[in-house]
TORMAR-104311 format. One record per atom (N, C-alpha, C, O): residue in one letter; atom name; x, y, z negated; residue number from 0. Coordinates in pm, 1 decimal. Layout:
# residues N
[rec "a", "CA", [X, Y, Z], NUM]
...
This chain:
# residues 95
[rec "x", "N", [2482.9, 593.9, 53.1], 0]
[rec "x", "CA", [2383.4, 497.0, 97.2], 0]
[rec "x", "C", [2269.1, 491.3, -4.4], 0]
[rec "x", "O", [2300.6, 515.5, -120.9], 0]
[rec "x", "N", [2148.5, 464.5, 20.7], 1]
[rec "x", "CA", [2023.4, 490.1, -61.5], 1]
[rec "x", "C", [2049.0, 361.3, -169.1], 1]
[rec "x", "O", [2029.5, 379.7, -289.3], 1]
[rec "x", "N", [2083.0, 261.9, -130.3], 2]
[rec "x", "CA", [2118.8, 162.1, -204.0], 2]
[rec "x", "C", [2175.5, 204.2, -325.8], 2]
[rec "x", "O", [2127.8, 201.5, -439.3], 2]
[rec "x", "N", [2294.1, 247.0, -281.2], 3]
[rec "x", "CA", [2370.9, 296.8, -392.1], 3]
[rec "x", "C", [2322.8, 432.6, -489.7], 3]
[rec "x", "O", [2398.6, 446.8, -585.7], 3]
[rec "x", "N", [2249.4, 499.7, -485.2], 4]
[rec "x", "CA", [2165.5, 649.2, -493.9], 4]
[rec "x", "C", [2077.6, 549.0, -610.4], 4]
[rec "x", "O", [2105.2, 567.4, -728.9], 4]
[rec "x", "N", [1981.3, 452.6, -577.9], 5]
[rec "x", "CA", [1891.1, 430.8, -646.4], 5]
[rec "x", "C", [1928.4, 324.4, -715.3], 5]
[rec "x", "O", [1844.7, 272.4, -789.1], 5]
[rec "x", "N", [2033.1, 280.7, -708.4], 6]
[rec "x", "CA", [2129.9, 136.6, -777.2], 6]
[rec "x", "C", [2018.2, 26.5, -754.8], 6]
[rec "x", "O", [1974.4, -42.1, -847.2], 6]
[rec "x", "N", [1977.0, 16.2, -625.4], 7]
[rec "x", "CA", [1904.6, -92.3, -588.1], 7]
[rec "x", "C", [1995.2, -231.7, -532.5], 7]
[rec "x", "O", [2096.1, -213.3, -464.5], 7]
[rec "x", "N", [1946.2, -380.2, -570.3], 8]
[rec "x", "CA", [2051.3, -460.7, -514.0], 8]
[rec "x", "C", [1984.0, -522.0, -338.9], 8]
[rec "x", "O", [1872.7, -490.2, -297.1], 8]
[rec "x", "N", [2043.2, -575.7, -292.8], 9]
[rec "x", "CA", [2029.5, -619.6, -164.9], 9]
[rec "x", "C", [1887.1, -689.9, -178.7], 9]
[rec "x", "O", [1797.4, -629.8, -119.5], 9]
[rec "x", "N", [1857.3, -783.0, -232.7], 10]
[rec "x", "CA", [1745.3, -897.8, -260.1], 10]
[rec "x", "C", [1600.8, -803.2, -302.4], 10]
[rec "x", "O", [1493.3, -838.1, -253.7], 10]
[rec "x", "N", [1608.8, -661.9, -411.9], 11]
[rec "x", "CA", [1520.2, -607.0, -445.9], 11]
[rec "x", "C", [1483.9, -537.0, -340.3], 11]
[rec "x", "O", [1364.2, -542.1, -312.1], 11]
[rec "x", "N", [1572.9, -454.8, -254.6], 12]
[rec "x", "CA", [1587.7, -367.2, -130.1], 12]
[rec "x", "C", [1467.0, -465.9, 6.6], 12]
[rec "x", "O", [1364.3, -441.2, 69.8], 12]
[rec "x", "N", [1546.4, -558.8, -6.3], 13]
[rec "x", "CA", [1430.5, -702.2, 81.5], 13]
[rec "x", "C", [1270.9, -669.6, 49.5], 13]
[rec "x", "O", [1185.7, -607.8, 113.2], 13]
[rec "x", "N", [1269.0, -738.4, -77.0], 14]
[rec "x", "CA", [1127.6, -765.5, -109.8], 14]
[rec "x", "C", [1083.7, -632.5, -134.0], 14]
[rec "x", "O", [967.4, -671.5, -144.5], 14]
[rec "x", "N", [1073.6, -511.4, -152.0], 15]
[rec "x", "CA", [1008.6, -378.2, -153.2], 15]
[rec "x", "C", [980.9, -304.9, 30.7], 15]
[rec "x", "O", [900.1, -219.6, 67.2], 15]
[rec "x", "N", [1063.2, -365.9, 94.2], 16]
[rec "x", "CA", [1044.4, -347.0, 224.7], 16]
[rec "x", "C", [918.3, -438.1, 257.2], 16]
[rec "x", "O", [810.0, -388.0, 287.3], 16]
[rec "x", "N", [936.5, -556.4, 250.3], 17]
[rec "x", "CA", [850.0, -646.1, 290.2], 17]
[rec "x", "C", [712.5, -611.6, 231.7], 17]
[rec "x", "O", [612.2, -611.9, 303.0], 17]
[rec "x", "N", [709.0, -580.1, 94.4], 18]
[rec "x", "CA", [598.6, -526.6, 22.6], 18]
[rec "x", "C", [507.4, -404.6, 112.9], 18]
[rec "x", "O", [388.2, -394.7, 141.7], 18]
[rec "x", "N", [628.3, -319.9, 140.0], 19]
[rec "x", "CA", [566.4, -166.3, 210.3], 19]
[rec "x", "C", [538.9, -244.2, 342.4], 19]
[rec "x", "O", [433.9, -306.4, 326.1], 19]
[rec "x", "N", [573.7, -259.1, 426.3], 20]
[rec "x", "CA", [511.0, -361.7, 525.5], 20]
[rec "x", "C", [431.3, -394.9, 560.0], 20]
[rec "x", "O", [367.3, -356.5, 657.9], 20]
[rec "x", "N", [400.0, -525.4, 446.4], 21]
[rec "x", "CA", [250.0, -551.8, 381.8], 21]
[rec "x", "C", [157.2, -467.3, 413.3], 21]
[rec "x", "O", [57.5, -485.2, 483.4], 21]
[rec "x", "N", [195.7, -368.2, 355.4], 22]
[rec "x", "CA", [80.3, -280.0, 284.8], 22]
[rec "x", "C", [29.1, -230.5, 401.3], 22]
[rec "x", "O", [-90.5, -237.4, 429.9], 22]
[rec "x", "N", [133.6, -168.8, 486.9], 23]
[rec "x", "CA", [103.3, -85.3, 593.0], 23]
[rec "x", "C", [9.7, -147.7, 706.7], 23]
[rec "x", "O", [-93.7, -108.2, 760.6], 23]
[rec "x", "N", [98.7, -275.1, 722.1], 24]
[rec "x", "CA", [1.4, -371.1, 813.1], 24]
[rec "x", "C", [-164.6, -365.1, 748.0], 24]
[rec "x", "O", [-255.2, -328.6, 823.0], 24]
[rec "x", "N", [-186.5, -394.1, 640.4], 25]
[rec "x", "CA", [-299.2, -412.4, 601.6], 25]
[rec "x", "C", [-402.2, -298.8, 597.8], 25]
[rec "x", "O", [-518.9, -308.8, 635.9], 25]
[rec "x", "N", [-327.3, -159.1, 532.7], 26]
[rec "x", "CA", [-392.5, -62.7, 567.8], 26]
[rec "x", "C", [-405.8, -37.5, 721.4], 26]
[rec "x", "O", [-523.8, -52.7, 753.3], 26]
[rec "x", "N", [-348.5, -13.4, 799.1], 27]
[rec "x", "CA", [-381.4, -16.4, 985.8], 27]
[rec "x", "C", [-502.5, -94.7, 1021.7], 27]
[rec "x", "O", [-608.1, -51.3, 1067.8], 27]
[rec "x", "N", [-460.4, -254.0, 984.1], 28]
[rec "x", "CA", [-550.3, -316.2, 1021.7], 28]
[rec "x", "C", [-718.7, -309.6, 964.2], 28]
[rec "x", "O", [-823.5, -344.4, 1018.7], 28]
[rec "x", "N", [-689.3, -247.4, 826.9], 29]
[rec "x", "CA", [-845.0, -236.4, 764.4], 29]
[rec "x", "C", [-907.8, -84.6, 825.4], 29]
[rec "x", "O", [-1024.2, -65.6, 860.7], 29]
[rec "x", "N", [-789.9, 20.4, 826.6], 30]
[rec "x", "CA", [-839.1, 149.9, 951.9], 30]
[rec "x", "C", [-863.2, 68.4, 1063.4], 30]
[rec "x", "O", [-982.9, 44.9, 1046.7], 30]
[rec "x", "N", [-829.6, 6.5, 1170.4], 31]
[rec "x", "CA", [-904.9, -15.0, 1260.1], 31]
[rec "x", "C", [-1033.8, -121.7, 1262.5], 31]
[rec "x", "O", [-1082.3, -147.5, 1372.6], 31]
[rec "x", "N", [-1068.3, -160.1, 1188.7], 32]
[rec "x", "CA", [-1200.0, -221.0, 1132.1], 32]
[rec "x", "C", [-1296.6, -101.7, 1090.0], 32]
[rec "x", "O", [-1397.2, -68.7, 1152.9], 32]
[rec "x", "N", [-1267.2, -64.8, 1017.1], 33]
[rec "x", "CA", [-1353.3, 69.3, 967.0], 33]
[rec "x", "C", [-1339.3, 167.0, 1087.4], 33]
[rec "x", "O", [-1416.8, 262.0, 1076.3], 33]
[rec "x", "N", [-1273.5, 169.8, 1182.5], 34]
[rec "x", "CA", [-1327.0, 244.5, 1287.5], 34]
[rec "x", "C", [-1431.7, 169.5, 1372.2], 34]
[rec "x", "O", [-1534.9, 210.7, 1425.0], 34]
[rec "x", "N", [-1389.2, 77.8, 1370.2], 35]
[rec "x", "CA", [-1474.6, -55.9, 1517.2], 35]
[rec "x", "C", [-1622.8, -23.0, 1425.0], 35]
[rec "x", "O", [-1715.4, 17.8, 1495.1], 35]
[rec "x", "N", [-1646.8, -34.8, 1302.1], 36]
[rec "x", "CA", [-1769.0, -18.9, 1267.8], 36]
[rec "x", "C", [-1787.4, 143.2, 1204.7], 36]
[rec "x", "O", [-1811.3, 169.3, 1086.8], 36]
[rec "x", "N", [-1771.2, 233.6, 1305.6], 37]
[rec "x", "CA", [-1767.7, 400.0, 1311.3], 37]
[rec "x", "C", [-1743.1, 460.3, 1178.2], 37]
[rec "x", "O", [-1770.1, 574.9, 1142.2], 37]
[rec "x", "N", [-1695.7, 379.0, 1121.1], 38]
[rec "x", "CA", [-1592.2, 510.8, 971.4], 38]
[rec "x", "C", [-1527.6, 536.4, 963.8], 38]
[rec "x", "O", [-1446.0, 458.4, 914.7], 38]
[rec "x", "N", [-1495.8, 628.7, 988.4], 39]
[rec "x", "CA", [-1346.0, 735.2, 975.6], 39]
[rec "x", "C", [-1300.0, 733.0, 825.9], 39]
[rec "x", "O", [-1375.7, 707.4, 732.2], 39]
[rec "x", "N", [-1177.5, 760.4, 815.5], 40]
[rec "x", "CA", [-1097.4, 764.2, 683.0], 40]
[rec "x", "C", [-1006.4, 881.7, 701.2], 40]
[rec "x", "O", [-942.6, 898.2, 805.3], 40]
[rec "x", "N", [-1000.1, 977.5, 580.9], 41]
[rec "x", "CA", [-887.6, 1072.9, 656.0], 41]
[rec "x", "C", [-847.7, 1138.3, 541.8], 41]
[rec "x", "O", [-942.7, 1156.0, 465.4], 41]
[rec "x", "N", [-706.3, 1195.5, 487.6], 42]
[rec "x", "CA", [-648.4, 1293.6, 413.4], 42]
[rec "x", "C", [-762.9, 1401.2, 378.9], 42]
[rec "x", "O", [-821.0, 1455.3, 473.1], 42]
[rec "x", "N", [-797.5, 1434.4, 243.9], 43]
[rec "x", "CA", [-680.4, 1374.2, 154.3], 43]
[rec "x", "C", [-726.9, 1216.3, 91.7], 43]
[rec "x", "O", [-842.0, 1173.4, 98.4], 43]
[rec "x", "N", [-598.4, 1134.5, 23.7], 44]
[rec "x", "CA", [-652.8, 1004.1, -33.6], 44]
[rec "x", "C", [-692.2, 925.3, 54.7], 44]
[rec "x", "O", [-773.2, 836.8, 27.1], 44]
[rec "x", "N", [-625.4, 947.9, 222.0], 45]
[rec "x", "CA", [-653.6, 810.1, 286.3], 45]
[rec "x", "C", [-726.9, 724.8, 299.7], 45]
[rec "x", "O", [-833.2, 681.3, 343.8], 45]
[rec "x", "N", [-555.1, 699.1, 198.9], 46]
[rec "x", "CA", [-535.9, 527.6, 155.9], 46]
[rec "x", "C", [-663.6, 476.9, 66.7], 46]
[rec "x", "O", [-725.1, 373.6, 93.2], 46]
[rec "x", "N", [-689.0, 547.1, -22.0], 47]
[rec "x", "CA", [-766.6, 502.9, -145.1], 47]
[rec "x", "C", [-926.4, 473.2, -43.4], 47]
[rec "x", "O", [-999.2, 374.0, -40.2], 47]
[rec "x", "N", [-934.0, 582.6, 17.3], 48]
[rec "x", "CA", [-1075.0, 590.4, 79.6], 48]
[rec "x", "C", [-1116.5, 503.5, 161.1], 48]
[rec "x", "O", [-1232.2, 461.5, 162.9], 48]
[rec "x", "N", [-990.3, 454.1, 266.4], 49]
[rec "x", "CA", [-992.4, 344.3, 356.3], 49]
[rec "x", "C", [-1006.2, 223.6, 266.6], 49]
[rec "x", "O", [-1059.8, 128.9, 324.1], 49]
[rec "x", "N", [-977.1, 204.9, 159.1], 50]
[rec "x", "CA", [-962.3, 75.3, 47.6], 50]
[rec "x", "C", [-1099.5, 81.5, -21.6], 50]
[rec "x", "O", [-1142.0, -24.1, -68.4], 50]
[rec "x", "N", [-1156.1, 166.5, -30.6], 51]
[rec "x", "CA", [-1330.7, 174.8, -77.7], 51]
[rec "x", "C", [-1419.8, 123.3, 30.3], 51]
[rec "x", "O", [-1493.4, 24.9, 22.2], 51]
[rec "x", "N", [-1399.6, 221.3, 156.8], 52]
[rec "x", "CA", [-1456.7, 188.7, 230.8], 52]
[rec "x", "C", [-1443.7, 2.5, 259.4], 52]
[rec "x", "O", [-1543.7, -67.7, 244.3], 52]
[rec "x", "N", [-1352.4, -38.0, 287.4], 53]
[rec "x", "CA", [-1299.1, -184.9, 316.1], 53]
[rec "x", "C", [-1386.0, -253.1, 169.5], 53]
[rec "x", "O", [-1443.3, -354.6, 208.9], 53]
[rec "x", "N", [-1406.5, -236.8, 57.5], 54]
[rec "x", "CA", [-1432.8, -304.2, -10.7], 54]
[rec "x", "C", [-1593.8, -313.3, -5.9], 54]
[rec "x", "O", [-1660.6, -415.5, -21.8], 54]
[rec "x", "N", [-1646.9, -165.7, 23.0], 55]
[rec "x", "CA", [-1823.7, -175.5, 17.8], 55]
[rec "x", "C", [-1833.9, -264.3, 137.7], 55]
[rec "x", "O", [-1948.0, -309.5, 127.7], 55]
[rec "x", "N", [-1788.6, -307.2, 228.5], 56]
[rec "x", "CA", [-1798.9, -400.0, 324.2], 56]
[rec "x", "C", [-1804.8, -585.2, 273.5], 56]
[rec "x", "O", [-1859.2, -686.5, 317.5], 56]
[rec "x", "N", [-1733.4, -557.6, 182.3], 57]
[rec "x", "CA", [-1668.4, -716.1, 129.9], 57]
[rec "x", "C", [-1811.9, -732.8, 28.0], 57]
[rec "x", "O", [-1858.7, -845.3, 10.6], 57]
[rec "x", "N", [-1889.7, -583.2, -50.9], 58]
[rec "x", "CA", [-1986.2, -608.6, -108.2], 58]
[rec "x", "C", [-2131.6, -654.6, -36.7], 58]
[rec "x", "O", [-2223.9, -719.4, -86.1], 58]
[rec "x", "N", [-2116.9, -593.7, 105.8], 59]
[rec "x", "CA", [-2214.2, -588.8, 158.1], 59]
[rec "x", "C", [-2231.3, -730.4, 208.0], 59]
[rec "x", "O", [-2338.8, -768.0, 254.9], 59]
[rec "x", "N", [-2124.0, -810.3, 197.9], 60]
[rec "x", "CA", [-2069.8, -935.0, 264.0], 60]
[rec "x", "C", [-2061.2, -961.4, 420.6], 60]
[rec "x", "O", [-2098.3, -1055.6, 490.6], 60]
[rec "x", "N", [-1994.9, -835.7, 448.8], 61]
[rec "x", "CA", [-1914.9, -854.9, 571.8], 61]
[rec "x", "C", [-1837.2, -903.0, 592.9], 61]
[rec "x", "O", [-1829.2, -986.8, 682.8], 61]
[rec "x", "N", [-1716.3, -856.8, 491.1], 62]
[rec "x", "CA", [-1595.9, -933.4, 489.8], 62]
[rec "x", "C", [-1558.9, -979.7, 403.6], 62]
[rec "x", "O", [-1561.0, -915.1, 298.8], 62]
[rec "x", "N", [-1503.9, -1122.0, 404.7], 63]
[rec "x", "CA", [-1460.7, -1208.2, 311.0], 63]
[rec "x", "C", [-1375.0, -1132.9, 218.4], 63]
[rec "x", "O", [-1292.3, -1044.3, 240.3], 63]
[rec "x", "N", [-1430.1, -1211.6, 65.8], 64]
[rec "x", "CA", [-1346.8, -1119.5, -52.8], 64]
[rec "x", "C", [-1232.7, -1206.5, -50.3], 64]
[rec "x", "O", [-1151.9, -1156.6, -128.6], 64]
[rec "x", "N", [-1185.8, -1308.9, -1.3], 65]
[rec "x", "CA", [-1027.2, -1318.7, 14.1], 65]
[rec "x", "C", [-939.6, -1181.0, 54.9], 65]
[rec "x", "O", [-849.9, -1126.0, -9.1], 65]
[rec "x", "N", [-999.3, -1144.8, 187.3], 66]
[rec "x", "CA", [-951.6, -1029.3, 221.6], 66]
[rec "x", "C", [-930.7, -893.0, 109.9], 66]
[rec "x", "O", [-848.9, -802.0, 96.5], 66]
[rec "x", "N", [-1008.2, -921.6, 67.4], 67]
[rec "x", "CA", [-1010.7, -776.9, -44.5], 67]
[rec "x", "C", [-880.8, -809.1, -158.1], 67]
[rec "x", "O", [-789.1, -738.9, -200.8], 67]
[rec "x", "N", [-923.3, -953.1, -183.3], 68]
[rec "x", "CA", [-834.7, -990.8, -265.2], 68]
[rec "x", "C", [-656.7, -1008.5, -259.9], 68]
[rec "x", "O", [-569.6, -1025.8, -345.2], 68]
[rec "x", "N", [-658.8, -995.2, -125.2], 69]
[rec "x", "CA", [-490.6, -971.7, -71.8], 69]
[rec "x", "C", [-475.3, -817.5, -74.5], 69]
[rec "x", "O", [-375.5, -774.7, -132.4], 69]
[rec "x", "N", [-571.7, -718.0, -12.7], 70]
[rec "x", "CA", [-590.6, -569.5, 18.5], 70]
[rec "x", "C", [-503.1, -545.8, -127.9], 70]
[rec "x", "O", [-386.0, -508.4, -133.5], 70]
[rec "x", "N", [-569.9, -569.8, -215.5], 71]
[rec "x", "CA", [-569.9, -521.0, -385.0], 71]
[rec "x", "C", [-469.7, -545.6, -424.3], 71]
[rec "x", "O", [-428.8, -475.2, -516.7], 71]
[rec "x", "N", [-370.6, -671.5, -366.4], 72]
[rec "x", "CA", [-264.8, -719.1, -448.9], 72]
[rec "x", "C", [-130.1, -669.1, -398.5], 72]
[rec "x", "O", [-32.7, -657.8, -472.9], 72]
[rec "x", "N", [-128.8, -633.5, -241.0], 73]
[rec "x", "CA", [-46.2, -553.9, -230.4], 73]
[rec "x", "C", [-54.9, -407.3, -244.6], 73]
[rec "x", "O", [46.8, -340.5, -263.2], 73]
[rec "x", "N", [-176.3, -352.9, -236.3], 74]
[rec "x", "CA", [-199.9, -157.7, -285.6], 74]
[rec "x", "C", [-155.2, -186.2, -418.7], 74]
[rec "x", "O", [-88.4, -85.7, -443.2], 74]
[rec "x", "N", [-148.6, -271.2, -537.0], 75]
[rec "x", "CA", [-109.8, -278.9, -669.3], 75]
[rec "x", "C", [64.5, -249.7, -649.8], 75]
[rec "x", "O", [142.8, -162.1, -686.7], 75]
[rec "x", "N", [71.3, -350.0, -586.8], 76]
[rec "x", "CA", [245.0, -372.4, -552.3], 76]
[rec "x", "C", [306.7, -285.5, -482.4], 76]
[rec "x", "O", [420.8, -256.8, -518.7], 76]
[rec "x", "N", [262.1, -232.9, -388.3], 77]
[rec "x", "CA", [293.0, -75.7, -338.4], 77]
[rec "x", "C", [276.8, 35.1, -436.1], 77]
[rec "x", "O", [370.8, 113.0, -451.8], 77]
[rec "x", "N", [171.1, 49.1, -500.5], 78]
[rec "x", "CA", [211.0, 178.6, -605.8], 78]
[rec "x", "C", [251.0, 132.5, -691.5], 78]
[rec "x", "O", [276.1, 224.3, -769.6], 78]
[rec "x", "N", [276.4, 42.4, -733.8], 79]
[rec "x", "CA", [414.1, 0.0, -852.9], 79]
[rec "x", "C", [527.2, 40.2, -774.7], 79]
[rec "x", "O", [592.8, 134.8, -818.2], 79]
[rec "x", "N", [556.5, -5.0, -685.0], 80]
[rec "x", "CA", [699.5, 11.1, -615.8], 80]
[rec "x", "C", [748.9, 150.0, -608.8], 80]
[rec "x", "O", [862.9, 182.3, -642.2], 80]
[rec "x", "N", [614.3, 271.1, -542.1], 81]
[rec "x", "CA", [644.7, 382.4, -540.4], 81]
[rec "x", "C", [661.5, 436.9, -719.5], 81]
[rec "x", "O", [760.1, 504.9, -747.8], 81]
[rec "x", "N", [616.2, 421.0, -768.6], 82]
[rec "x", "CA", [648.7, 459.4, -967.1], 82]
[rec "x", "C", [770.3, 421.2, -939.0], 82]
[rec "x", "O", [843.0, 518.0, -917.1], 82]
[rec "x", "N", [821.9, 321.4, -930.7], 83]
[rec "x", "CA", [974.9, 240.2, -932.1], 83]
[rec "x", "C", [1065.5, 371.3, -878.3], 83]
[rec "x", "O", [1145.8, 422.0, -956.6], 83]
[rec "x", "N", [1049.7, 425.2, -740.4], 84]
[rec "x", "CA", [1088.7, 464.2, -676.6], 84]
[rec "x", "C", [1117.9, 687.7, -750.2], 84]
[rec "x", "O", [1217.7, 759.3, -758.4], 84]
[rec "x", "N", [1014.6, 702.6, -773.1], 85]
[rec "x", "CA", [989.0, 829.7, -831.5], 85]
[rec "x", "C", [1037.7, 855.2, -945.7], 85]
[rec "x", "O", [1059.4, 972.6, -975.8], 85]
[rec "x", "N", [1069.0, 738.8, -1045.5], 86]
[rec "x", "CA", [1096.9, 743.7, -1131.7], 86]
[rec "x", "C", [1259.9, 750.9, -1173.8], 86]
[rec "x", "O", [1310.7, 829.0, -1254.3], 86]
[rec "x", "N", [1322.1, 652.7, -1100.2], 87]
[rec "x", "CA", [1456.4, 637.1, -1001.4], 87]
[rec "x", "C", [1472.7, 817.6, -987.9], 87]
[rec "x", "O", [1529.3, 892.3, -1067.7], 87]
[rec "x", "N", [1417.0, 845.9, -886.0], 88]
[rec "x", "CA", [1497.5, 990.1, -815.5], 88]
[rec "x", "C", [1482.5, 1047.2, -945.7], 88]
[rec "x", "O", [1584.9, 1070.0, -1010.1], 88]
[rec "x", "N", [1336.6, 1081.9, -1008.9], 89]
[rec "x", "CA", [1400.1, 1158.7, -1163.8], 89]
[rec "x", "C", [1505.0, 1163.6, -1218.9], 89]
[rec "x", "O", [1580.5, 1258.1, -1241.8], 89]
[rec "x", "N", [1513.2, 1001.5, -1253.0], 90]
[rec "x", "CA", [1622.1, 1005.9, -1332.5], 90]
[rec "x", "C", [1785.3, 1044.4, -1251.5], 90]
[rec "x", "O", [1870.0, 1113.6, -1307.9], 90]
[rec "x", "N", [1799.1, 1000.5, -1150.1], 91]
[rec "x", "CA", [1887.8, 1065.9, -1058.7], 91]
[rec "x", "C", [1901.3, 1172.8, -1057.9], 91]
[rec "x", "O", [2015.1, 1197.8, -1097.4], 91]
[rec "x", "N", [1823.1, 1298.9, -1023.2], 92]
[rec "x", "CA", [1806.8, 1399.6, -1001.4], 92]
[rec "x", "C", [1818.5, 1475.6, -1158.6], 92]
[rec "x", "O", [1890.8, 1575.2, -1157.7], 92]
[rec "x", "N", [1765.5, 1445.8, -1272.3], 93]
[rec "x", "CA", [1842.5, 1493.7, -1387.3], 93]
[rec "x", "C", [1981.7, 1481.3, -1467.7], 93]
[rec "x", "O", [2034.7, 1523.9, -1570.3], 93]
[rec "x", "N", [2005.1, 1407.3, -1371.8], 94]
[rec "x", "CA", [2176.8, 1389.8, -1433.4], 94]
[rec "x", "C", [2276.2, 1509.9, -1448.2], 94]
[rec "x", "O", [2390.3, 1490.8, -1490.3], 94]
């Protein structure tokens, strides 16, 4: 079980789901904004590009920098989680 693989406990397993979640919801929802106002976002760097784009908007004062300010706090918490995660299989994987 992955649980057991990454010696993750039940409660951490929760909140890193919920985190990726987050994230995902937020990235979707800021891609379909940046499409409604004709910008495409696309591989490579997405994520990062869709999160620029979303922010020159918040500069331009389109969209409220609350919004930006949630965007930022879970993309922080998502690539912490993935380090968490990569770092884990390393060390797994060199045993």
């Amino acid at each position: 079980m992955q649980l057991d693989i990454f010696n993750i406990s039940e409660p951490e397993t929760y909140f890193s789901s919920a985190i990726t979640h987050s994230y995902y919801c937020i990235f979707y929802s800021a891609k379909a904004y940046l499409l409604k106002k004709n910008i495409t976002t696309k591989a490579p760097n997405e994520h990062m590009k869709t999160f620029i784009e979303f922010r020159k908007l918040v500069q331009k004062g389109i969209i409220d920098k609350e919004l930006l300010k949630i965007y930022e706090d879970v993309l922080i918490k998502a690539d912490d989680l993935v380090g968490i995660f990569k770092a884990e299989k390393k060390r797994i994987l060199s045993r």
